[in-house]
C-alpha positions as a Markdown table, in Angstrom:
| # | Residue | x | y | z |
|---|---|---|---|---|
| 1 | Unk | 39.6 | 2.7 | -70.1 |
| 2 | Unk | 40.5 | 3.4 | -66.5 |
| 3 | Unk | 42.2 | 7.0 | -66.1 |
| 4 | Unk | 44.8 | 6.4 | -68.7 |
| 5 | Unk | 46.5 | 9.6 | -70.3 |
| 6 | Unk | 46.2 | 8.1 | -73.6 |
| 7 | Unk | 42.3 | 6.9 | -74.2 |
| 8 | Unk | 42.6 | 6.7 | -78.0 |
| 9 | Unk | 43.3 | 2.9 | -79.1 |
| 10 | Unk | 44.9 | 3.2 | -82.7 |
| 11 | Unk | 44.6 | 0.1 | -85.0 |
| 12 | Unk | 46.7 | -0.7 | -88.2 |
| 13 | Unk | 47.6 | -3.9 | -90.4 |
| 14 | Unk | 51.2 | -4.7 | -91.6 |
| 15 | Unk | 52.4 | -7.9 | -92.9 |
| 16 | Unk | 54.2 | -10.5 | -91.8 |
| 17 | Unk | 57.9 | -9.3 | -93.3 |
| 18 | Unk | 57.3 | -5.4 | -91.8 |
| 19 | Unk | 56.0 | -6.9 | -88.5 |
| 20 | Unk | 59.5 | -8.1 | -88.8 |
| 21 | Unk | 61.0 | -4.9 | -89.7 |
| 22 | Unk | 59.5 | -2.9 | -87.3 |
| 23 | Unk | 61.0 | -5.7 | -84.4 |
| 24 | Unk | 64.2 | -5.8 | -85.8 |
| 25 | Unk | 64.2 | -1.7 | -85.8 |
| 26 | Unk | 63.0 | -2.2 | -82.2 |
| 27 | Unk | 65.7 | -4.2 | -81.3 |
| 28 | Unk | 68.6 | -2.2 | -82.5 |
| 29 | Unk | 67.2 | 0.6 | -80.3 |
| 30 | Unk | 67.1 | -1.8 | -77.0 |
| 31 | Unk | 63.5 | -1.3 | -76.9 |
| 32 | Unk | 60.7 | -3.7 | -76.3 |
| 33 | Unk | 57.9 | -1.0 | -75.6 |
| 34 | Unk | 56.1 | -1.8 | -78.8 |
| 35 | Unk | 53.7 | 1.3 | -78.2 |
| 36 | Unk | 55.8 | 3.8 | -77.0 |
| 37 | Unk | 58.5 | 2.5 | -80.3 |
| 38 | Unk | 55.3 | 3.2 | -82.6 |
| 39 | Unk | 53.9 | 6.3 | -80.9 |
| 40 | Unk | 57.1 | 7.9 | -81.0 |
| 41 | Unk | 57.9 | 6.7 | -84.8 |
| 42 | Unk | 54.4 | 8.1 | -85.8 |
| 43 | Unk | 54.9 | 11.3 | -84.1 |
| 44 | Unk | 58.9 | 12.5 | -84.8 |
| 45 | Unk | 59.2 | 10.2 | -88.0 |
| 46 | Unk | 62.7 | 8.9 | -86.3 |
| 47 | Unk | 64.7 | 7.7 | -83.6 |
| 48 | Unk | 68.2 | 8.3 | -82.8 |
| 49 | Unk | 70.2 | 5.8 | -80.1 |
| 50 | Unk | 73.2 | 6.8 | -79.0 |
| 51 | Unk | 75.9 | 4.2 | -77.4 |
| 52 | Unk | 77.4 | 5.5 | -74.0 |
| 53 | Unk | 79.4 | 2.9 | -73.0 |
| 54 | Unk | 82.7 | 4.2 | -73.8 |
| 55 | Unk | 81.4 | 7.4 | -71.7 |
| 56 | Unk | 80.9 | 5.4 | -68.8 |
| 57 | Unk | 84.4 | 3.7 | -69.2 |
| 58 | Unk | 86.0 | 6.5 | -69.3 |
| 59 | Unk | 83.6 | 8.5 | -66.5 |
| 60 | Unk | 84.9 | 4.9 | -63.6 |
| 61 | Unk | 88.5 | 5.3 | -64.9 |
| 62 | Unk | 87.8 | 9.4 | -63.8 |
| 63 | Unk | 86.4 | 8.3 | -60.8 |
| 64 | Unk | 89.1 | 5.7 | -60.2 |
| 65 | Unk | 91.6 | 8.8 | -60.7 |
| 66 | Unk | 89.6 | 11.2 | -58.3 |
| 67 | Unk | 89.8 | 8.3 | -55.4 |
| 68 | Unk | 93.7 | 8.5 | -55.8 |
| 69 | Unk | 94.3 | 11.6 | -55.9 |
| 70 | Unk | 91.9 | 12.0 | -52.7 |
| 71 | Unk | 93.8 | 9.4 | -50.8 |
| 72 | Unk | 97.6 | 11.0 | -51.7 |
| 73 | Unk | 95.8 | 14.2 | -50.8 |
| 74 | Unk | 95.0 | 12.9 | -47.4 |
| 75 | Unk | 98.2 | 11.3 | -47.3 |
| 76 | Unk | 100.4 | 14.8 | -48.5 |
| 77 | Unk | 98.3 | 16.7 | -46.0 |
| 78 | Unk | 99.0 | 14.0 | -42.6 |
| 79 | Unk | 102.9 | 13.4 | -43.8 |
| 80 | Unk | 103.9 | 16.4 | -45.4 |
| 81 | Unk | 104.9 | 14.0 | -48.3 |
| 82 | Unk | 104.2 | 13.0 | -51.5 |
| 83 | Unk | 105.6 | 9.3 | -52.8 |
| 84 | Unk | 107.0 | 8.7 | -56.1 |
| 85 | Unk | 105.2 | 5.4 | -56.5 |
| 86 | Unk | 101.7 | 7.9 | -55.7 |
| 87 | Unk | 102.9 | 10.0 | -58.6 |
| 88 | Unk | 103.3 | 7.1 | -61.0 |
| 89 | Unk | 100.5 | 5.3 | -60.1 |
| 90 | Unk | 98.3 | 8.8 | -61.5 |
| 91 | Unk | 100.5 | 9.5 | -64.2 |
| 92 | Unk | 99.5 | 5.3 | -65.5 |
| 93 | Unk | 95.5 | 6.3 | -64.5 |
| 94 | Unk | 95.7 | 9.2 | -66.6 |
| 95 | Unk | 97.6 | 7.9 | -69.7 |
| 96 | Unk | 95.0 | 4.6 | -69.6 |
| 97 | Unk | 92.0 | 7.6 | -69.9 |
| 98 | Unk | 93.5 | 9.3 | -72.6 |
| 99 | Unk | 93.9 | 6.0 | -74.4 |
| 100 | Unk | 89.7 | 5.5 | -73.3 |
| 101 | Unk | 89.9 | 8.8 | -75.1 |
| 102 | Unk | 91.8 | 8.3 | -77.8 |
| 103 | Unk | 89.9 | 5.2 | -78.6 |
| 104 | Unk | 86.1 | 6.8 | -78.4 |
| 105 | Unk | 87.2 | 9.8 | -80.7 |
| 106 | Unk | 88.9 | 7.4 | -83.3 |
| 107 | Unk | 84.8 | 5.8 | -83.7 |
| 108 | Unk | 83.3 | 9.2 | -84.3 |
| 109 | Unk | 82.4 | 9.7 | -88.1 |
């Protein structure tokens, strides 16, 4: 085998129904690396996935936030002003994270 860090070929037989098995199991962790699914089951005995999505919701809505508050900063600091309808428009950003929030920490077990 040409200069592969793994140069031991492993071989096994399964049947049909746990070839299924082991692709269903590979599906619910969004793999399709059947090797590095089967290397790492043989090795730590498990596999844990964890679901970000609700972090990355919550991580644009922060961002969103941060790019208000920037412009009204710029704004504050060129007027000498701050605008009601600035102050609202944060005080809705922030209430729609904490419901983000709100919502991720109601699905923890």
């Amino acid at each position: 085998m040409a200069n592969r860090t793994r140069d031991i070929l492993l071989k096994f037989f399964v049947t049909e129904k746990e070839k299924e098995m082991i692709y269903h199991k590979m599906s619910l962790m969004k793999t399709k690396n059947l090797s590095a699914y089967l290397r790492k089951m043989a090795i730590d005995g498990y596999l844990l996935f964890v679901d970000y999505s609700m972090f990355k919701d919550i991580c644009a809505k922060l961002g969103n936030i941060s790019g208000s508050l920037n412009q009204i900063a710029k704004r504050v600091n060129s007027t000498g002003a701050a605008y009601d309808d600035d102050i609202s428009e944060i005080k809705a950003k922030q209430e729609e994270t904490w419901r983000l929030v709100n919502r991720m920490l109601s699905k923890l077990p």
